[in-house]
PQR file with spaces between the fields and no chain letter, atoms N, CA, C, O and H, PARSE charges and radii, in Angstrom:
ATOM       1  N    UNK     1     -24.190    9.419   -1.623 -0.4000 1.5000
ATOM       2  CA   UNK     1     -24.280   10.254   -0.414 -0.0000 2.0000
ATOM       3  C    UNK     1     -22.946   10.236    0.332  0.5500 1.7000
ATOM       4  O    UNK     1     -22.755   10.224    1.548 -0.5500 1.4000
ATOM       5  N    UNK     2     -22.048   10.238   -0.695 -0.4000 1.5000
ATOM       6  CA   UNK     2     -20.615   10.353    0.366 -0.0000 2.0000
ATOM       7  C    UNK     2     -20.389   11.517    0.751  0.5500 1.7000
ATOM       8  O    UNK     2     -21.425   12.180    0.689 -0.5500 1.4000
ATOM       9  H    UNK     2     -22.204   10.247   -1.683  0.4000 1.0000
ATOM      10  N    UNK     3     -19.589   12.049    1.096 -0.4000 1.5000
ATOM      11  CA   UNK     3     -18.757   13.517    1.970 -0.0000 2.0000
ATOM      12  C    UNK     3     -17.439   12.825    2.021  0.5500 1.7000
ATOM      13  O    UNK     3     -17.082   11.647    2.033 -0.5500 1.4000
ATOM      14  H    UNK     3     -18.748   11.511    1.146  0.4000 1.0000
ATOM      15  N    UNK     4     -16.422   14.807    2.065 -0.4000 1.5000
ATOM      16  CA   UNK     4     -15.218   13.780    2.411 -0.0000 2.0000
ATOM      17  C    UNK     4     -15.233   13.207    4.036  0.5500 1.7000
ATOM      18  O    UNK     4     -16.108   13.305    4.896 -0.5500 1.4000
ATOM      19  H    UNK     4     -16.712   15.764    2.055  0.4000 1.0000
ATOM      20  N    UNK     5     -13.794   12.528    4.073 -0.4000 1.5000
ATOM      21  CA   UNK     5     -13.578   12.068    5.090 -0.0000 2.0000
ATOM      22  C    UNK     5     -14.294   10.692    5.363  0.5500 1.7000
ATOM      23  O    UNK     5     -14.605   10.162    4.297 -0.5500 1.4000
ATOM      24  H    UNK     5     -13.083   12.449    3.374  0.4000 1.0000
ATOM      25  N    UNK     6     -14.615   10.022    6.366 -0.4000 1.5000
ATOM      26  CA   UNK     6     -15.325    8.566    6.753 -0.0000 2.0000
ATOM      27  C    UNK     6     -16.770    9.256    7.421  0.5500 1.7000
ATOM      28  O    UNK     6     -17.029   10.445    7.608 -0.5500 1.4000
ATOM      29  H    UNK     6     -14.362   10.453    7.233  0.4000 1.0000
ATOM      30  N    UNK     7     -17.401    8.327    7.633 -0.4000 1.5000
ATOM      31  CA   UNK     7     -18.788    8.268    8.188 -0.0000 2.0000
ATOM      32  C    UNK     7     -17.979    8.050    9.947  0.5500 1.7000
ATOM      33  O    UNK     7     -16.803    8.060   10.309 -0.5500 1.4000
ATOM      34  H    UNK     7     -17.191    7.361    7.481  0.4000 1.0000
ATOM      35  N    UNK     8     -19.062    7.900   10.559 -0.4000 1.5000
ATOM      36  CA   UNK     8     -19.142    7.438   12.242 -0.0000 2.0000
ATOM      37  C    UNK     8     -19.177    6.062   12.006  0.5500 1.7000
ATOM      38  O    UNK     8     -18.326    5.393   12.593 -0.5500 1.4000
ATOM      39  H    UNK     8     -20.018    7.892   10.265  0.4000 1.0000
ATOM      40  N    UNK     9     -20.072    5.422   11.186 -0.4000 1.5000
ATOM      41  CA   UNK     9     -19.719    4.182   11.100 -0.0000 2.0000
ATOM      42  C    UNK     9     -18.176    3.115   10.643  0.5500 1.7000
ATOM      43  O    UNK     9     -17.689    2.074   11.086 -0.5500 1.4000
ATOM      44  H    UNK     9     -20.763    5.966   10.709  0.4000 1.0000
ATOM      45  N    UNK    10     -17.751    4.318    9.269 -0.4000 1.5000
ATOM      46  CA   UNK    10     -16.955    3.403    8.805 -0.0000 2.0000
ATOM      47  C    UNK    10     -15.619    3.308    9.959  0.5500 1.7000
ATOM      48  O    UNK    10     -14.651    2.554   10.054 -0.5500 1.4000
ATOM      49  H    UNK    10     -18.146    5.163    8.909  0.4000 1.0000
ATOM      50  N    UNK    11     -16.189    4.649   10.873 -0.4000 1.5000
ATOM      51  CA   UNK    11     -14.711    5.111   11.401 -0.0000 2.0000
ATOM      52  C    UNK    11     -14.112    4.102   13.022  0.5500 1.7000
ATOM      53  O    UNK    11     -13.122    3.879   13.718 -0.5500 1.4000
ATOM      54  H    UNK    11     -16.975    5.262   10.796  0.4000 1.0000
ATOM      55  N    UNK    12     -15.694    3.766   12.860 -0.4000 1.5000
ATOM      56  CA   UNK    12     -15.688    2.652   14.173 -0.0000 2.0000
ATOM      57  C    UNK    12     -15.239    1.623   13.735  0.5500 1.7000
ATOM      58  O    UNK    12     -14.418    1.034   14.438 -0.5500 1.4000
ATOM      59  H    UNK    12     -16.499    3.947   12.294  0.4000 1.0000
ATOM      60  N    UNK    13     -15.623    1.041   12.404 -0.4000 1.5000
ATOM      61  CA   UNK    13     -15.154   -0.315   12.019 -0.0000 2.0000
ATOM      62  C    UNK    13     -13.852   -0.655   11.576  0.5500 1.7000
ATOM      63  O    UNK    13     -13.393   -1.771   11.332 -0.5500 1.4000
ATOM      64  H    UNK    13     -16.290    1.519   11.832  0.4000 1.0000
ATOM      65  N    UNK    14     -13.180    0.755   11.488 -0.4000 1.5000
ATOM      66  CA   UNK    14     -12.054    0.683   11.273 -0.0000 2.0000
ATOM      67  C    UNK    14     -10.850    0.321   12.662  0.5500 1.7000
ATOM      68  O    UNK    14      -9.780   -0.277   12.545 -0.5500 1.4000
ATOM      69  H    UNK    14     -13.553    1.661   11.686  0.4000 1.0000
ATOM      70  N    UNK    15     -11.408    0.863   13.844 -0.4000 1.5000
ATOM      71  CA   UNK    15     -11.266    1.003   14.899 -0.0000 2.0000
ATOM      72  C    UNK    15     -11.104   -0.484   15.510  0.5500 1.7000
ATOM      73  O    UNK    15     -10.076   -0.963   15.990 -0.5500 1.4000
ATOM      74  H    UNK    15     -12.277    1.349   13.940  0.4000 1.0000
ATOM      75  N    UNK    16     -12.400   -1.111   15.374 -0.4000 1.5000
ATOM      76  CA   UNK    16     -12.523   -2.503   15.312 -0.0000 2.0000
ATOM      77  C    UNK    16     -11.095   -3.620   15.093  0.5500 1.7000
ATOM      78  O    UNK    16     -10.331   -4.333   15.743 -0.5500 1.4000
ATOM      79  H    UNK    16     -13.235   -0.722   14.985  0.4000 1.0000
ATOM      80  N    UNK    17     -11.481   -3.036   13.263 -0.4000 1.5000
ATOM      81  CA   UNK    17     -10.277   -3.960   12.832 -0.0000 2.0000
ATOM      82  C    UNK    17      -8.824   -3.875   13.388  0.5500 1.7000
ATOM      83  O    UNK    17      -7.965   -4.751   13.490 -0.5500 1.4000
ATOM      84  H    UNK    17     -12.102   -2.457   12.735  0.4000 1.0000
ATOM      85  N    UNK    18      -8.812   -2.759   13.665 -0.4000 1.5000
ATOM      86  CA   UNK    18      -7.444   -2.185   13.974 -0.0000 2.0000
ATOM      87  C    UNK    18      -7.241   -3.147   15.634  0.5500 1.7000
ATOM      88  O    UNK    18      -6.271   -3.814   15.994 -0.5500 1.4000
ATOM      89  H    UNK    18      -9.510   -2.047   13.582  0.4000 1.0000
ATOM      90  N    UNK    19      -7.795   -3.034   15.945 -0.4000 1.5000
ATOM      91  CA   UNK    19      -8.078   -3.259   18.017 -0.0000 2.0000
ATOM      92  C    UNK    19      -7.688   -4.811   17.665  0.5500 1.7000
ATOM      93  O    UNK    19      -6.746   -5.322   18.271 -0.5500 1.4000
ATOM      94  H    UNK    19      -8.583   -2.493   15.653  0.4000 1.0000
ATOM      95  N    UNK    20      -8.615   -5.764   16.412 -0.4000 1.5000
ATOM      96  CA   UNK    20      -8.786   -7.396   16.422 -0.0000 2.0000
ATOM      97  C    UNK    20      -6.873   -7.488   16.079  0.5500 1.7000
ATOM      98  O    UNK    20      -6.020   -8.100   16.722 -0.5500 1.4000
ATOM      99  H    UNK    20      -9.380   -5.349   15.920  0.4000 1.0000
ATOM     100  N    UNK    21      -6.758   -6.855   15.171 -0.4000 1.5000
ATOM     101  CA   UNK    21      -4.971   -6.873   14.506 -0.0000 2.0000
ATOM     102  C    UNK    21      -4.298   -6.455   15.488  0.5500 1.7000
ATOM     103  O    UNK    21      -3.150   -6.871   15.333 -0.5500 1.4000
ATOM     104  H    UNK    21      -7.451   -6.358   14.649  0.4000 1.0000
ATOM     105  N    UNK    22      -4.397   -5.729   16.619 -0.4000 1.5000
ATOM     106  CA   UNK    22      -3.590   -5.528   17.442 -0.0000 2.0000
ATOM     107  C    UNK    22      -3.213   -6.517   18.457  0.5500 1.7000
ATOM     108  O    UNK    22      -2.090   -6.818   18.861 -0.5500 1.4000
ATOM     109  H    UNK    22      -5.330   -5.391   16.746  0.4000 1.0000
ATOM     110  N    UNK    23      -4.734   -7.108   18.898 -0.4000 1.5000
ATOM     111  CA   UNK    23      -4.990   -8.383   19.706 -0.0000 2.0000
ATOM     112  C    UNK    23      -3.929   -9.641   19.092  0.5500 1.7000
ATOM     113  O    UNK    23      -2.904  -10.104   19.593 -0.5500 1.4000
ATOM     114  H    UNK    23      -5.646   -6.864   18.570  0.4000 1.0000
ATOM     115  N    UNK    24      -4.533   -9.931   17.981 -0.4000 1.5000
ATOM     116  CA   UNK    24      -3.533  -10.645   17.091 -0.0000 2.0000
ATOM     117  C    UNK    24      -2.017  -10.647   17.329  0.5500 1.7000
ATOM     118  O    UNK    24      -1.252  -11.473   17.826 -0.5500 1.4000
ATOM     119  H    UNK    24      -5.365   -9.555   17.574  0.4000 1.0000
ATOM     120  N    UNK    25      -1.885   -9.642   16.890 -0.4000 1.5000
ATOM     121  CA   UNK    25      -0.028   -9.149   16.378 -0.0000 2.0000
ATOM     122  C    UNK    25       0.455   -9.049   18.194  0.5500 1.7000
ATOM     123  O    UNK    25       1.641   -9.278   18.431 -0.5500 1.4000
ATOM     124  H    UNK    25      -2.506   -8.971   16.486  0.4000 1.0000
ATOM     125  N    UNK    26       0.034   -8.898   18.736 -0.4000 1.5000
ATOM     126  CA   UNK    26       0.265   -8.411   19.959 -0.0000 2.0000
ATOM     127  C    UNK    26       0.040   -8.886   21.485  0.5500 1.7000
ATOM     128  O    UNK    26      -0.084   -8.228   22.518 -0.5500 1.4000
ATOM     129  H    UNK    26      -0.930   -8.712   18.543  0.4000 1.0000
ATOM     130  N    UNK    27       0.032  -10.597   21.181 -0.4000 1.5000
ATOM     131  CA   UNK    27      -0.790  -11.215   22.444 -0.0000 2.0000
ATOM     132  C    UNK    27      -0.189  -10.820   24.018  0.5500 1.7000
ATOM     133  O    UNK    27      -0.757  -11.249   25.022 -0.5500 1.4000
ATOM     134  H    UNK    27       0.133  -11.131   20.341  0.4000 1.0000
């Protein structure tokens, strides 16, 4: 059941990770 592009979900979790790595890299 894919489509192109991301889901709403994957697109949040990506969001996520991105935000925790920024926190990280970026105190």
């Amino acid at each position: 059941m894919r489509r192109h592009g991301f889901t709403l979900i994957e697109l949040l979790v990506v969001i996520a990770i991105i935000a925790i790595l920024a926190a990280i890299l970026f105190p």
